[in-house]
N, C-alpha and C positions, 0 to 999 in steps of 0.2 A: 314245927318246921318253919312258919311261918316270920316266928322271933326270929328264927338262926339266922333265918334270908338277912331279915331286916340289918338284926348285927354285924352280919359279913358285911354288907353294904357299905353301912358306916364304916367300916374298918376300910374299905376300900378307898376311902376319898384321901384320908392322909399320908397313903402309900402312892395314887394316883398323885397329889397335889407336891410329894417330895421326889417324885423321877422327873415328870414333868419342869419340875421348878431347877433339877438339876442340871439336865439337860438345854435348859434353856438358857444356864449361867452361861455353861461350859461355849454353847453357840454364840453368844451376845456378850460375853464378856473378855471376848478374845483380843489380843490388840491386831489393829489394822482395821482397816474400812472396807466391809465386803461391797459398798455401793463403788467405792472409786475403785476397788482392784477386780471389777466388770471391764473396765474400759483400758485394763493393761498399761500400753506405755503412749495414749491417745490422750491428748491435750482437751482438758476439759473444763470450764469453767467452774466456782465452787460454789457459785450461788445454781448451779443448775443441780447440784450433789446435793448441795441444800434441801432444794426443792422436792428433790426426789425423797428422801429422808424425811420431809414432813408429810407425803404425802402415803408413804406407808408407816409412817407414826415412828420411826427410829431415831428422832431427835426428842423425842419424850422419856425420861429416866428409866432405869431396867426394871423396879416395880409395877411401874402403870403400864409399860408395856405387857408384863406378861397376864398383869389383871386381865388386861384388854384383850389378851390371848385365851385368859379361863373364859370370860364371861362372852367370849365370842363363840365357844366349842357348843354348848347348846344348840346353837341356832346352824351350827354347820361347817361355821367359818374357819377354818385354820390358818388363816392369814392370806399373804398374797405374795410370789416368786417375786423376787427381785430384778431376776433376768428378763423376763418374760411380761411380767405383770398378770401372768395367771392367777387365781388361783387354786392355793394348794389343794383341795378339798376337788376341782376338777382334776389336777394329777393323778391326786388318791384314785378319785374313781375308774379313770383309765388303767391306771397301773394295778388297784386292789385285784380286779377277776384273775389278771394271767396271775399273779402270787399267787392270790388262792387254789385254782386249780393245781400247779404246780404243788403247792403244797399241802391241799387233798389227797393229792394221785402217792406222793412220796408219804406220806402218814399213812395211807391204807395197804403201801408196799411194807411197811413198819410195820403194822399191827399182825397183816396177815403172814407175812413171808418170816420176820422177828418171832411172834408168839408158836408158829409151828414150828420151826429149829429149837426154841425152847423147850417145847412139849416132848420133843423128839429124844433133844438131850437129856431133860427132867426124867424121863421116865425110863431112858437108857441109860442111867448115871454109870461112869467109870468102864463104858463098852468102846466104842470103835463109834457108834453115831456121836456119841458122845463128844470124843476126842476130834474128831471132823468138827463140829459145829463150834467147838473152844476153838479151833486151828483158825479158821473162816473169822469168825467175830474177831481177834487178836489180828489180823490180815488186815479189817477192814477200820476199827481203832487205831491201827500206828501209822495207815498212810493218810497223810494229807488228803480232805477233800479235794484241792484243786488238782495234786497228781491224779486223785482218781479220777478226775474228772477227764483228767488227759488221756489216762491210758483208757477210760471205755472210748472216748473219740477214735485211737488211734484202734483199737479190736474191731471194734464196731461197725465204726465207720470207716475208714480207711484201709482195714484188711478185708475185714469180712463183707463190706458195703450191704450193710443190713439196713442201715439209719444214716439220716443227713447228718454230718460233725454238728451243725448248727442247726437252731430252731426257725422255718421261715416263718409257719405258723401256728403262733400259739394257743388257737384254737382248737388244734388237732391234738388228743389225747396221744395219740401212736408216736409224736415227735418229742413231746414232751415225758414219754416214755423214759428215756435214758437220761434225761436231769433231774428226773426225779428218783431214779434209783442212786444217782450220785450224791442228791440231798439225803434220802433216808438210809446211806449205808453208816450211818455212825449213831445213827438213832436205833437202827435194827437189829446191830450188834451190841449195844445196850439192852434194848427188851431180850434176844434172846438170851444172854445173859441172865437177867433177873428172871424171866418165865422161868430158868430151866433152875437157879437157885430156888426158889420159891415152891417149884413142883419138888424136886428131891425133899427139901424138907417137912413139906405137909405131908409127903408119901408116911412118913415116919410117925404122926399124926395118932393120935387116941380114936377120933372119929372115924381117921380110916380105915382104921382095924375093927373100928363098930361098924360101920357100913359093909366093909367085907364077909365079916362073922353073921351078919343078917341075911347074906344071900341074895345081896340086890345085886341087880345083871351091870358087871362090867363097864359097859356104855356109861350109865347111870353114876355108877363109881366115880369115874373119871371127870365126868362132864359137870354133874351138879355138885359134888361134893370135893373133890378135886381142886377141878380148874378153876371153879369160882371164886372159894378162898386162895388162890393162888396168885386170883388177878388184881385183889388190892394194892399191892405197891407196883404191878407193871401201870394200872390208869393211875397212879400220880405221877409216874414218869413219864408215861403219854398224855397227860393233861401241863404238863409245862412244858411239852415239847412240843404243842403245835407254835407255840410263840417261839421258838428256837426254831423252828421251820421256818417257818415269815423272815425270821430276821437272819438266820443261816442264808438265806434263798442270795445274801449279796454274791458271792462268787460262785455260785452256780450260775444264777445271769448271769452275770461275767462270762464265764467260760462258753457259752451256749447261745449267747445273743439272745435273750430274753429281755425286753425291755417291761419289765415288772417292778413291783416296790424295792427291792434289791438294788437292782441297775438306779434308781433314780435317787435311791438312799446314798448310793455313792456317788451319782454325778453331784448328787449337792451340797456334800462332803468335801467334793474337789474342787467345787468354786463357793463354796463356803455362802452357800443358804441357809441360813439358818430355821427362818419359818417353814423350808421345804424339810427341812433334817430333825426338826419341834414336832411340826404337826406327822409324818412318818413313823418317829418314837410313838408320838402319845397312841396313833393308832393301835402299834403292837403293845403297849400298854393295856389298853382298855380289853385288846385282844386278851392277851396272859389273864387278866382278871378275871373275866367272863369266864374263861375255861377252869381255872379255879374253882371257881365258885360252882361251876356244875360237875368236875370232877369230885369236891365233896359230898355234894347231894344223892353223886352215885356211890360211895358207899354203900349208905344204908339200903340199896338194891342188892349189892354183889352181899352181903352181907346183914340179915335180916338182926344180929346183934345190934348194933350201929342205931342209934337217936337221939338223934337233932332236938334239944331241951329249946 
């Protein structure tokens, strides 16, 4: 287990070091001058754009820059805003809790509310629950996130006055309730999906018919021998979708007034930050990795076949 860690690791840096290095072309090699197009149509001197420029290092060629950008991520630094002179690394931290919880609360509406319409469908294949939960998932697949985002504001909140349209505070689980169900309804109608393919088929199963024919109680059936090999490809689809969470979460801020890593991926997008829009990627990078690399590991739990040479 121990090698496996080791070689996933390694395997990670040159996947880490080619998004990274991508993303950083794509920001820094753009034409235009994101330091003079701060100051709009405001008369500015060029020795002062100058000044500013060496003193966040962007008058230095685009290799030693993003050197200077790897070998600063150690120690914390993910550079420094251009607008503000923050930095980025205090944005992250302000903005990382409200994403994460946001996208806690909508991953756990996915796992739980997803894998039970699946178990539901799976085990009532070609009935009436069945056909309900395909109808629903297909509902929630072809609309737009941001329409749905619209039309629970407009049920919700506007007809039904259950919840505020907008988040005031994103501290409060109860408000951030209905942008998290807006984030996890395309994720949710994905697992239910796969849960409910995955149970129909294992039903059909050699093992099952052994565990049947032995007399082991039902419950038992279902739960250990069942649902457990069922749930190997729904945790690979849940282990690359917490980093599609994080990075989906842009227009649900949006639509909710969230100021979380979302909101701030895009204000820096629209005034063209690049070390704010660099250091934001590499987070959900390192993010996606991480959960890889433990979605493998679990495997060999859900499934005691499974080992790590």
């Amino acid at each position: 287990m121990g090698r496996y860690v080791a070689r996933r690791l390694l395997q990670m840096i040159p996947v880490f070091i080619g998004v990274t290095l991508l993303v950083f072309l794509m920001m820094y090699a753009l034409p235009g001058d994101p330091v003079r197009a701060l100051y709009g149509d405001q008369a500015i001197d060029q020795a002062q754009i100058a000044a500013i420029k060496a003193d966040l290092g962007l008058d230095l060629p685009l290799w030693q820059q993003y050197l200077n950008y790897l070998f600063g991520l150690p120690r914390g630094d993910f550079g420094t805003q251009i607008a503000t002179g923050l930095p980025v690394g205090e944005v992250i931290a302000r903005a990382l809790p409200i994403t994460a919880r946001l996208a806690l609360l909508a991953f756990l509406i996915t796992v739980v509310i997803g894998v039970a319409m699946g178990m539901i469908a799976g085990l009532k294949a070609g009935r009436w629950p069945d056909t309900i939960v395909l109808f629903v998932t297909l509902l929630f697949i072809s609309v737009p996130v941001f329409v749905l985002g619209y039309i629970y504001q407009y049920v919700f909140s506007n007809t039904l006055g259950w919840t505020s349209p907008l988040v005031n505070d994103s501290e409060d689980l109860g408000e951030l309730l209905m942008p998290a169900f807006v984030l996890a309804s395309l994720s949710l109608a994905y697992v239910a999906r796969l849960t409910r393919s995955s149970i129909a088929e294992n039903r059909r199963a050699d093992y099952m018919r052994t565990a049947i024919a032995k007399g082991l109680p039902q419950r038992r059936v279902l739960s250990v021998h069942l649902l457990r090999n069922s749930m190997i490809p729904v945790v690979t689809f849940l282990g690359v979708d917490i980093g599609t969470l994080m990075a989906g979460a842009v227009v649900t801020e949006g639509i909710f007034n969230i100021n979380g890593i979302g909101s701030e991926l895009f204000t820096a997008l629209f005034r063209r930050e690049g070390s704010t829009v660099v250091g934001l990627v590499t987070l959900i990078v390192i993010i996606y990795l991480a959960v890889s690399l433990l979605v493998d590991l679990l495997y060999a739990v859900l499934d005691p076949r499974i080992r790590y040479a």
